[in-house]
N, C-alpha and C positions, 0 to 999 in steps of 0.2 A: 504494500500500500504506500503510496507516495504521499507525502505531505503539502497543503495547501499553504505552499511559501510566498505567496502573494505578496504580503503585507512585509517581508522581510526583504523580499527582492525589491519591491518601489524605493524600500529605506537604501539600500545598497546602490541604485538609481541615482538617488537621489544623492547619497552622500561622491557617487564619481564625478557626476555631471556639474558640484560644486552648490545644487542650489540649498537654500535659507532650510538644512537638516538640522534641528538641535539635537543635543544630547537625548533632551528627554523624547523626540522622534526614535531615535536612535536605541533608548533601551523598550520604548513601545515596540519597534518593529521585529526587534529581538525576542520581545512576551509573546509577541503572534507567533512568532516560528516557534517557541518554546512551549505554548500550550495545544498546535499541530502536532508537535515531533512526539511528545508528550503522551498525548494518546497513542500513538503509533509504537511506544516505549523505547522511546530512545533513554529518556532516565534521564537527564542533566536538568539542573534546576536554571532557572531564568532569576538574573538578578536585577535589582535595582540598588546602584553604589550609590548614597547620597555625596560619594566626594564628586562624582562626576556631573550633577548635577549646578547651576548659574542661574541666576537670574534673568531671564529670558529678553529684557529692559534693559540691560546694562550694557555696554559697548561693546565692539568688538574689535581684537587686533589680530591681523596674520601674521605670523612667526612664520621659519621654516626651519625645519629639519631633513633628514633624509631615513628610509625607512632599515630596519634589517631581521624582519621578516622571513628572506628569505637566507638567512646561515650567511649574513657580510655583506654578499655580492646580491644583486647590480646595485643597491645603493640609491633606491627610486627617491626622487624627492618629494616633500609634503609640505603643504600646507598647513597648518595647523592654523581653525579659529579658535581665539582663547578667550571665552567670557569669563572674571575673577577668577583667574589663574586657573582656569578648569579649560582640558580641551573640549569642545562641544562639535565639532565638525573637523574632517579631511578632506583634502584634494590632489589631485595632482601639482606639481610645483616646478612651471616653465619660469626660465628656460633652464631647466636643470638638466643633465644630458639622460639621463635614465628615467622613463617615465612611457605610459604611466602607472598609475597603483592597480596591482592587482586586488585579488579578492580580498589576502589574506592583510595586504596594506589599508584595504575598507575595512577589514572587521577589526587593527591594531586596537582600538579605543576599547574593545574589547577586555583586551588582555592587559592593557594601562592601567582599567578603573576593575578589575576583578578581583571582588572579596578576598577570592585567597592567594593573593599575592602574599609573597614572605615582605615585612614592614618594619623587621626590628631582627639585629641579630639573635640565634637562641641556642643554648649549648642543650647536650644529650647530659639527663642528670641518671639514667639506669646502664648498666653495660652493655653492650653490643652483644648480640645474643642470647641475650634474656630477654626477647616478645617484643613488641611494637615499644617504638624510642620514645620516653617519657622527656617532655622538653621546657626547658625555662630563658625567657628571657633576660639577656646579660646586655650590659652594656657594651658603645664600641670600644670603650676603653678596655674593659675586663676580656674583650675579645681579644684584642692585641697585645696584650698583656699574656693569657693565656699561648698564644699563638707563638709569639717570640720565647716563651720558657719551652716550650714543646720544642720546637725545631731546633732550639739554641741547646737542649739537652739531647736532642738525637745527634745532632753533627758533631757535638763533643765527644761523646762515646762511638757512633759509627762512620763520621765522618759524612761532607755534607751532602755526598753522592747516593746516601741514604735518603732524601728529602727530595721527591715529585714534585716540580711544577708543572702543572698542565692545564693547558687552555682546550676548551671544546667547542661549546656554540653559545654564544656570537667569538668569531675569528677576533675580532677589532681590539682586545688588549696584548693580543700576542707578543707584540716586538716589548711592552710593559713587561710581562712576565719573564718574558727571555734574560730581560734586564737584571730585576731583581733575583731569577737563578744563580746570574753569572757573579754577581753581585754576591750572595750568601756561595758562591766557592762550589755548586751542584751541576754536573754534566747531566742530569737526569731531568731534562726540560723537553716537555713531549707534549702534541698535538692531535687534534683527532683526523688532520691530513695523512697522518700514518693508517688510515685505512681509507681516504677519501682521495682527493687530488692528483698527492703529490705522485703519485706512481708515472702520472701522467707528465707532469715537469720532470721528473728525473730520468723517464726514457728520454726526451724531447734532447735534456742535457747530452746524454751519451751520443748521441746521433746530429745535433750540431751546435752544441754547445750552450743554450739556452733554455731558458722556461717556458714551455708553453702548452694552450692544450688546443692548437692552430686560430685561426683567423676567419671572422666573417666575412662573406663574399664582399669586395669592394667596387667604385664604379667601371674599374675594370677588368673586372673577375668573368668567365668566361661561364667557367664548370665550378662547383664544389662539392667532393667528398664529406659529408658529414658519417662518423661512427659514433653511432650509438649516443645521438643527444635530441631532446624533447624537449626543445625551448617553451612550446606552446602549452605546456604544464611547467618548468620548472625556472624558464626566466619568461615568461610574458611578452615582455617590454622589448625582449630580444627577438622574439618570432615574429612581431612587425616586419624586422628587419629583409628577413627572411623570406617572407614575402613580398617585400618591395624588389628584391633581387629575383625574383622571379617574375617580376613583372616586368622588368628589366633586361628580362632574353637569358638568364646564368639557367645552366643543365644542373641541374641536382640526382648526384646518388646518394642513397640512404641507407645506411647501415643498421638493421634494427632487427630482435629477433618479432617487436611488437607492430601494427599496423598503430601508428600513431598519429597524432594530427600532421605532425611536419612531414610526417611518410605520404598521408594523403593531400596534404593542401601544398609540397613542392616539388617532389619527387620521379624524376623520369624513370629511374630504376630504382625499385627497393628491394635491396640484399636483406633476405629473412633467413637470419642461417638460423642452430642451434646454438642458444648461447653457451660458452666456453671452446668456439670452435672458432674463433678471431681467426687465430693463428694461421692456421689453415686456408682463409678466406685469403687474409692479406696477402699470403704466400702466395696463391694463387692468381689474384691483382696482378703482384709485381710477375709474376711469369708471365700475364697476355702483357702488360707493357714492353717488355723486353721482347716475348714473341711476335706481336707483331710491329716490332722496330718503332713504338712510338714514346722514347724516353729522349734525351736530351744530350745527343752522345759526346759533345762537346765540355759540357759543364761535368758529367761523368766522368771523363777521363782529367781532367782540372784539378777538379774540387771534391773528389770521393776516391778513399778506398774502400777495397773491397768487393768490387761490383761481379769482377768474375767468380770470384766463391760465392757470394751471394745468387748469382745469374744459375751455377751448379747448381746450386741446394733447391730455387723454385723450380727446376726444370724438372722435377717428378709432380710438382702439384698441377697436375692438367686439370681442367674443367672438370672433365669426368671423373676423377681420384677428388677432386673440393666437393663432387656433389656430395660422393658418398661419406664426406666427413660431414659437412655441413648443412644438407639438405637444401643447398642454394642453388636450385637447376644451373647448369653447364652453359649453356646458351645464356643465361643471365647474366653470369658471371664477365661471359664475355662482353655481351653489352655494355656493363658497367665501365670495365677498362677502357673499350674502344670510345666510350663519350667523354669519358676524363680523359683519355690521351691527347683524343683531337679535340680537344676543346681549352687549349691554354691560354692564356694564364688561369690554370687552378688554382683554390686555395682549400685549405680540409681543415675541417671544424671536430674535436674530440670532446671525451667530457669527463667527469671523473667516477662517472657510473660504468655500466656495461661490461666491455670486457676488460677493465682494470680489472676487476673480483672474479678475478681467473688466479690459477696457480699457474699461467702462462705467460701474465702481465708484463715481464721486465723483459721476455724476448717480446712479443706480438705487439706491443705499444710501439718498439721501437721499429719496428715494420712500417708502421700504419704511417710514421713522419717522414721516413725513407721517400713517401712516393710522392711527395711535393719537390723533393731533390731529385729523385731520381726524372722526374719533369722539366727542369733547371723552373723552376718555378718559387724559389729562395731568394726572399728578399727584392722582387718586383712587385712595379704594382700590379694589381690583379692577383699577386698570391699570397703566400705567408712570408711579412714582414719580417725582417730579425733587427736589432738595434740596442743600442742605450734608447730608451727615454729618460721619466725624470726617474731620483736615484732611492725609489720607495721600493718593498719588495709586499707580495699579495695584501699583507696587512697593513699596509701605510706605514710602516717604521723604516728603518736603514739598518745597517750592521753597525754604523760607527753607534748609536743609541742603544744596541742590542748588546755592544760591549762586545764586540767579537775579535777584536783585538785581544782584550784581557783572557776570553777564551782558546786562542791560538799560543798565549804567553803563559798561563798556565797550566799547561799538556791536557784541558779537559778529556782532547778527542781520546789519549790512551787508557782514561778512566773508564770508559761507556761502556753501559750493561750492555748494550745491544752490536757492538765493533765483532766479534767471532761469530757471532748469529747470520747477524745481515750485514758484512760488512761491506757491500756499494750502499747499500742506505745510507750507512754511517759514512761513507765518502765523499755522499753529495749532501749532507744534511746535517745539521746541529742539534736537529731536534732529536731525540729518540724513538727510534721506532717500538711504539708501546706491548706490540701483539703480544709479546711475552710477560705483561705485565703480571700474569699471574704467578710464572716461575721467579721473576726477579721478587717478588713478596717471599713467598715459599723459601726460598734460597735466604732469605735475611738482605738481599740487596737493596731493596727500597724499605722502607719503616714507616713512612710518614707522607703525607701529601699536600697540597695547594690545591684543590679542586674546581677550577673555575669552567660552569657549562658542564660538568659531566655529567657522561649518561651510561651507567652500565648494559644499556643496550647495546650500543655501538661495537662492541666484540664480536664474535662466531663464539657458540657456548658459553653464554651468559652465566650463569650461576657460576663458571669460573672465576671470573671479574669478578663479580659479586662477591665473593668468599675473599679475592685479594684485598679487596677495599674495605671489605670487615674487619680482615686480619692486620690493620697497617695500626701501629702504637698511635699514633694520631693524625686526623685525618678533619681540614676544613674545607668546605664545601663554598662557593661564591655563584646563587644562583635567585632566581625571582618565584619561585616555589618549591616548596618540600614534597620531592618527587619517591614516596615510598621505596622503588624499587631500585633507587640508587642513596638516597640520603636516609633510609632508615640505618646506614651499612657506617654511616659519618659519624664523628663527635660535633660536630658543633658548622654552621649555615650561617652567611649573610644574608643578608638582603641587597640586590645590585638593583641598579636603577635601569630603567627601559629606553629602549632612544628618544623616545620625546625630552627626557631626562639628563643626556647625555650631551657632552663635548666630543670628548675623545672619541674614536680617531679620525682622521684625517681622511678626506675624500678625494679619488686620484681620477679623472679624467684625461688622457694623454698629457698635455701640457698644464695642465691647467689644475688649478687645486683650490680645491672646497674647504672650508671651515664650519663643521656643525654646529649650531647655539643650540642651546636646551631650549625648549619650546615651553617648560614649565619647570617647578622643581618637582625633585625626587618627594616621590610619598610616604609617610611617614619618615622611618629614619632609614629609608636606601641608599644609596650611593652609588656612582657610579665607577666600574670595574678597573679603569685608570687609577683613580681615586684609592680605591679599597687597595691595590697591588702597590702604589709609592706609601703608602699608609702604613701597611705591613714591613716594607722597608725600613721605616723610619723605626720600627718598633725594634727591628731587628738591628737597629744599631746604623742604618745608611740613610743617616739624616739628609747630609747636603747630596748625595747622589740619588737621593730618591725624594730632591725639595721639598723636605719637609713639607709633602703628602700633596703640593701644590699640582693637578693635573697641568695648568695652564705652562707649570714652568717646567715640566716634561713634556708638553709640546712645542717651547720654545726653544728645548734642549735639542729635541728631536728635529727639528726646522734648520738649526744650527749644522746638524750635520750631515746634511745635503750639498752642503757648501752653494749653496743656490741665492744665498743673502737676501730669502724672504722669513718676513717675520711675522709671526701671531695678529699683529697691527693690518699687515699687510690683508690677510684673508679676512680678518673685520670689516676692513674698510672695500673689499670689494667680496660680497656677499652673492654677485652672480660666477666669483669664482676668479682665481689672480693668476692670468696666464703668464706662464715661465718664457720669455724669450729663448729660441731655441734656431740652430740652423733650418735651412730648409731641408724639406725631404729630398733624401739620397738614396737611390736603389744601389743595388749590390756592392754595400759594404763591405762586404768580404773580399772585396779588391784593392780596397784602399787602407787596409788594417782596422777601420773603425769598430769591426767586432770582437776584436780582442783586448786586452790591456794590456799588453806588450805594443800593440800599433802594428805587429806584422800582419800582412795581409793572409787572409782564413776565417777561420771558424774557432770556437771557440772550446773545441773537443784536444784532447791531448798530440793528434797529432795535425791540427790546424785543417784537415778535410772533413769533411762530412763520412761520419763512419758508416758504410754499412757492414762493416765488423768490427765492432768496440774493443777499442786496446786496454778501455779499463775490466771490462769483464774476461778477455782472456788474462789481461795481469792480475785479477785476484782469483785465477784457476776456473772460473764458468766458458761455457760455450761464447764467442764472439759474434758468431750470425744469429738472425733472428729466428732461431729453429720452432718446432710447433709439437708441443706437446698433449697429450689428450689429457683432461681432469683428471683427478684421482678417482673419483665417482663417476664413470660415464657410461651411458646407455650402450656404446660400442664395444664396453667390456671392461672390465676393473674388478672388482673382490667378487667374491660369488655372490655374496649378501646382497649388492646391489641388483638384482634378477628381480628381487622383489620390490623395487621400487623405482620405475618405470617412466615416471615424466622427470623431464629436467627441472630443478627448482630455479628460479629467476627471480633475486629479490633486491630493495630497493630501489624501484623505479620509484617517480614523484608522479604527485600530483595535485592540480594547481589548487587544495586548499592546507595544505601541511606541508610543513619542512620538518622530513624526517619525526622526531617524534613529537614536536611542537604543536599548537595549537590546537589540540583534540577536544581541548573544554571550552569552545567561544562556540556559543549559539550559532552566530551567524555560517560561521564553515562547520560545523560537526553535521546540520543538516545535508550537506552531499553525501557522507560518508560517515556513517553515527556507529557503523559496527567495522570491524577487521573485516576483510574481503581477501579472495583466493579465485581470482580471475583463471578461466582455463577455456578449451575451446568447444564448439558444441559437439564436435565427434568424440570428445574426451569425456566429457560430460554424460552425453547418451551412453556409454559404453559402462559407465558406472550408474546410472539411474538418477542421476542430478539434475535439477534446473533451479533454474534465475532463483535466487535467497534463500533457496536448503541451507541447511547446520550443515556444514562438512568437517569431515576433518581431515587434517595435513598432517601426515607420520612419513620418516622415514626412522634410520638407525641409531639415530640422536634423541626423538623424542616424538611428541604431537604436541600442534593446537587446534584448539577450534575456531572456525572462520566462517563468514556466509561465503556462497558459492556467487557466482557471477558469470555466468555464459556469454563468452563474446567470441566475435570475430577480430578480435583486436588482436589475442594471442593463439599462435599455430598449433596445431595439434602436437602432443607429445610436448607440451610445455606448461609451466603454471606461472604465473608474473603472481608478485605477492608485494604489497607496500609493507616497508616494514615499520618500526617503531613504535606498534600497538604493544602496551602495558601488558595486559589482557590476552594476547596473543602474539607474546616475543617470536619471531621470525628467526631470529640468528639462534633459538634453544635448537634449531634444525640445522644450522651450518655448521660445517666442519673444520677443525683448526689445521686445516692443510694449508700450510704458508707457501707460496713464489718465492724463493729461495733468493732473488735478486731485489725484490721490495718488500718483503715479508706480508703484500697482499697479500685476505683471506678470501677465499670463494661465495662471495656472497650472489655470483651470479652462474653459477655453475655447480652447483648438488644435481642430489637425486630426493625424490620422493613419492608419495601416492597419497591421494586422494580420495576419500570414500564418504556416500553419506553419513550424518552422526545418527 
């Protein structure tokens, strides 16, 4: 039965389109959808925040902020109307380059003004494993107070590499906590890009020397390769784009195991393989380039080694041997190649989903950036750019502020739990690759933590984590609610501030640089994450390197060393954003040294070409070409056990009202999606006696949950797509800890399992 969301969609209308919505419109349209949903039993209660409520007479001012909704990135801007310091309405906010707000940036007021926002910090007064955590509020003094004895008596007895700092969601204190790790003497500073992104930057790195996860079609992009990315659910604002490029004459192939919006609204050719069979696919690519003669054989013989052992190794993947991996007809495949070959300048767009969560990630990623080189399509316009811009890195910080000097001068890198594990992680990466975090607890390696944003979901076998983070001598948590399934495991929670709330950090469009202003203050006694992490600093004894707790004077610190001589002043006083003078654009940089810091002309990989066989992976003993290995669970054959469970599991795909495990409790978006879902196809579905919102359940070797069923043609037969991050029906208690050996990804897009009704 579907809900009569009438009254909550006009409010959502009403709040994009900008016109005269108040608050109290606002939590009205919210009670309709909530006493619809209600009946229906969805269960979440409809609030009314008296903080969110104004005087309806009183004035009004726009403020702007920018949103981060969606985990950091794109960074949409907003409007904010403030009646008596309360926000009462949102908008989009031109000319801001990201825009505009999606669903989940219309429903933010939601989760601004929600009762059970955490408003005061509160320590665990019963022990950790004796039943639900009994909790009292402390002040922030007594907080920091406690915080600095704890970590200040771990690193004296175990030394400071004993003590977790780790950022998870929101990205935007990162380059902050990096600090104050390096800062308190701890190599054990880790992010949740160690199961998200970065897989995709650190292939990118070995193959020509840079970050990235490619480039949207530009005005003179021809073709683009896109693998496995879903703007039109998971950046919005982006899939405009995307289709303006299509409107524009650019050929689109689509890598996808799902029929998804971008697959149907740009797509000339959509490659639907089986996911964890990238490898395979890409191989296959680069063979019809190469077979039928349309790569770039000038800039190949130049600016790459490799190419004839590479050109060996795809000469088995024929069409015919890809189907039978892939399930990507043979003639498709060919397709796909012959419109990206003859159709340059390409450019190829990745993501940090799909086939990273492969145990094949650190060869096949690095395949998939191969074929913009192996096109000479590097660094033209029309393809994938390479360059200095300005000198921020994903989270708007530097190294000179992250203190990576002091990290190189004090031997961190030969401290690191994770250096014999994954050691190309740790080559390319300061941060820690955390996959292990349960053995580094267990072992006595880590004791204690900084928790900001964690979610012990985010692992493959959850109740592992979970047990780590129970087991740590102490353990603070820095988040905007007490999330049972991770912070009942904690001693002691702040309360962070939301971005309406927030300064910190820094908004980076190409040249050009944003300054966010709080659009109101924090509520009750929140604070924001900048704030709380120089705070703890100072507690810890690093007064003036962590200005005495001032955010504004760690973003002036931060500004300083860019060496760019703009100042805090500067970005106040130009509020639509303070372009950095900069040369003009210059294609193939790699001619004239501008991509290396040495000045010699190359790339930016150890031996100055474009590797298609990486000298660092054969120098720390791995295979150097991009070989293709099947999952450790695969329908084509693996343990016996696997016989019995039959579909591929495919999890974390998004969709456009969640990020990841966020916003499940806001009225407004829990009505798309109010239960966990287990999308499968209808030949899959018939075959087991399923249709559209049966109880199903998802078992394989690992465990079950329960899910509704959901019959579409969106995913192929022999496949299940599963969103993860549901409480109630953890997704990862089914994945397997089979690490990529080269990024210590874990498979969250390649299991096995079955399906049956409940």
């Amino acid at each position: 039965m579907k809900a009569d969301t009438t009254g909550a969609a006009r409010a959502a209308e009403a709040v994009q389109h900008g016109s005269g919505l108040s608050r109290r419109s606002f939590v009205a349209g919210a009670a309709v959808l909530g006493t619809t949903l209600g009946s229906g039993g969805a269960g979440f209660n409809i609030f009314h925040p008296t903080e969110a409520f104004a005087d309806e007479n009183s004035p009004i001012e726009i403020r702007r902020t920018y949103c981060d909704m969606c985990n950091h990135v794109p960074k949409c801007g907003i409007n904010c109307y403030v009646q008596e310091e309360r926000i009462v309405r949102v908008e989009s906010s031109a000319p801001y380059p990201a825009s505009p707000l999606c669903a989940k940036g219309i429903a933010s007021l939601q989760e601004l003004y929600d009762p059970e926002r955490l408003l005061s910090p509160v320590r665990r007064t019963n022990e950790k494993g004796t039943g639900s955590p009994e909790w009292e509020t402390i002040s922030w003094d007594e907080a920091y107070a406690t915080i600095a004895e704890k970590l200040g008596g771990i690193k004296e007895q175990h030394g400071a590499d004993a003590v977790l700092f780790f950022c998870g969601d929101p990205k935007e204190p990162r380059g902050a906590m990096q600090r104050l790790a390096t800062l308190f003497g701890s190599s054990s500073y880790g992010t949740e890009s160690s199961v998200c992104a970065a897989a995709s930057w650190m292939c990118a790195q070995m193959v020509f020397g840079q970050n990235s996860m490619g480039q949207d079609p530009g005005d003179a992009t021809k073709s683009c390769l896109v693998w496995s990315l879903n703007p039109a659910w998971s950046q919005p604002n982006r899939f405009k784009g995307f289709m303006a490029a299509k409107e524009r004459g650019v050929k689109f192939v689509v890598v996808d195991p799902r029929v998804t919006p971008l697959v149907s609204g740009v797509a000339d050719v959509h490659l639907q393989l089986r996911p964890g069979s990238d490898g395979a696919l890409v191989a296959g690519f680069i063979n019809q380039l190469i077979e039928q003669d349309l790569y770039d054989k000038d800039f190949v013989a130049e600016w790459t080694v490799g190419f004839d052992e590479l050109a060996a190794y795809v000469a088995e993947y024929t069409p015919e041997k890809v189907e039978e991996i892939t399930w990507v007809p043979a003639d498709r495949l060919v397709e796909a190649a012959t419109l990206i070959g003859t159709n340059a300048p390409s450019t190829l767009v990745t993501s940090s989903k799909g086939g990273c969560h492969t145990t094949n990630v650190g060869h096949f990623q690095r395949a998939v950036f191969m074929i913009p080189a192996l096109l000479g399509c590097l660094d033209v316009a029309g393809g994938l750019t390479l360059g200095p811009g300005l000198p921020f890195d994903y989270a708007a910080s530097t190294k000179g502020f992250q203190l990576e000097g002091v990290y190189e001068e004090q031997g961190f890198q030969g401290r690191r739990h994770d250096k014999d594990e994954f050691p190309v992680w740790a080559k390319y990466y300061k941060m820690m690759q955390t996959v292990n975090l349960p053995e580094y607890v267990k072992d006595g390696k880590i004791r204690a933590g900084v928790l900001l944003g964690i979610n012990s979901m985010m692992w493959p076998d959850t109740p592992l984590y979970q047990e780590a983070i129970k087991s740590l001598e102490f353990s603070v948590a820095i988040d905007y609610y007490i999330r049972p399934w991770t912070h009942d495991l904690v001693d002691m929670v702040l309360p962070a501030a939301m971005c309406y709330e927030r300064t910190a950090a820094l908004s980076i469009f190409g040249r050009k640089i944003f300054l966010r202003q709080p659009a109101v203050k924090p509520l009750g006694e929140a604070r924001e994450d900048w704030q709380v992490i120089m705070e703890i600093g100072c507690a810890l004894g690093y007064e003036d390197e962590c200005f005495g707790g001032s955010v504004d004077g760690a973003l002036e610190e931060l500004l300083k060393t860019t060496g760019l001589e703009v100042t805090l002043d500067d970005l106040r006083n130009n509020p639509d954003g303070f372009e950095v003078p900069g040369p003009a654009p210059e294609e193939r940089k790699y001619e004239s040294g501008k991509l290396r810091p040495d000045g010699q002309p190359g790339f930016g990989t150890a031996s100055g070409k474009v590797e298609l066989v990486s000298t660092v992976l054969t120098g720390l003993g791995f295979e150097g070409l991009p070989i293709y290995e099947e999952p450790v669970h695969s329908p084509l054959g693996g343990p016996a056990e696997d016989a019995q469970y039959p579909l591929v599991l495919n999890t974390g795909s998004r969709v456009p009202y969640y990020t990841h495990s966020k916003l499940r409790d806001l009225p407004w978006l829990n009505q798309f999606m109010p239960d966990p879902v287990v999308r499968l196809s209808p030949k899959d579905a018939e075959a087991r006696g399923l249709k559209d919102g049966d109880d199903a359940r998802v078992f394989n070797m690992q465990g079950e949950i329960a899910m509704k069923a959901e019959v579409t043609n969106m995913v192929m037969p022999g496949v299940v797509d599963i969103f993860h991050g549901w409480h109630q029906a953890d997704v990862n208690l089914l994945t397997t800890r089979d690490f990529d050996p080269i990024t210590g990804f874990p498979p969250f897009s390649s299991g096995l399992c079955e399906v049956a009704k409940a």
